[in-house]
C-alpha positions, 0 to 999 in steps of 0.5 A: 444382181450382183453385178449391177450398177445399182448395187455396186453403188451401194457398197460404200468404196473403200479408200485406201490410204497410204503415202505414194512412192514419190512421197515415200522417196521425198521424205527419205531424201529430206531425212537423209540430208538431215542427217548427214548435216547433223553429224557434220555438226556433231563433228565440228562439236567434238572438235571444238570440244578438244580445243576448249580442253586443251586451252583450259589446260594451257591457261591452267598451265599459265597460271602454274607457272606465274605461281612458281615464278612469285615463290621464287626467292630471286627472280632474274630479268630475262627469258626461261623456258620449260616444259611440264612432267606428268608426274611429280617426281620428274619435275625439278621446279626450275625447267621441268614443272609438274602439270600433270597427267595432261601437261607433257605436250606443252612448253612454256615461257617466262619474259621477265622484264624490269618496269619504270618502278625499281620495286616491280618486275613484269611477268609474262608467261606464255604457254605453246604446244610442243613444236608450235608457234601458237600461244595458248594461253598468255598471263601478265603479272607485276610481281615485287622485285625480289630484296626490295623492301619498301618503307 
């Protein structure tokens, strides 16, 4: 007979296998949360990429300044301030100085101070955004005072 109980157990069962809706649900939900944490990382990396370009360029940009300062013939006491040009031909080596294609949105100051020794000066050399207050990059130098010779 073919409905019997008798055959029926005899026919192996057939387990189906499968994950349950809930379980389905579950792991869609924990994926989900992943996701969304690791695009807010991604994000914050990007930003924090952005900041260590722009103060790499202000610590070059330091340097550049400091290296101007030390080719200068004379070298006064006190504070000058300036910007960067793009392009070579719009920097004048005095206020205007060539940092290239990524310098124009930054300004600079240079503090020359005199030191308790008559054949030295102090540098310093500060390095902002346009309309900021935030020092990027600051550089300190001790340069021989220009027309001093020594022994």
């Amino acid at each position: 007979m073919i409905g019997s109980p008798q055959r029926r157990a005899e026919r192996p069962r057939s387990r189906q296998r499968g994950f349950t809706l809930l379980e389905v649900l579950v792991a869609t939900a924990i994926l989900g949360v992943a996701v969304v944490t690791l695009l807010g990382l991604h994000g914050r990396n990007l930003s924090l990429s952005a900041e260590a370009e722009t103060l790499t360029v202000a610590g070059t940009l330091a340097g550049d300044v400091l290296a101007v300062a030390r080719l200068e013939p004379v070298i006064e006491v006190g504070a000058t301030h300036g910007t960067f040009a793009a392009h070579r031909s719009d920097a004048d080596g005095h206020q205007v100085l060539y940092g290239g294609a990524l310098s124009p949105d930054f300004v600079w100051t240079r503090d020359v101070m005199p030191t308790a020794l008559p054949t030295l000066l102090q540098i310093r050399v500060r390095i902002h955004l346009a309309g900021e207050d935030r020092t990027l990059a600051e550089l300190w130098a001790a340069v021989r005072a220009p027309g001093v010779t020594t022994p």
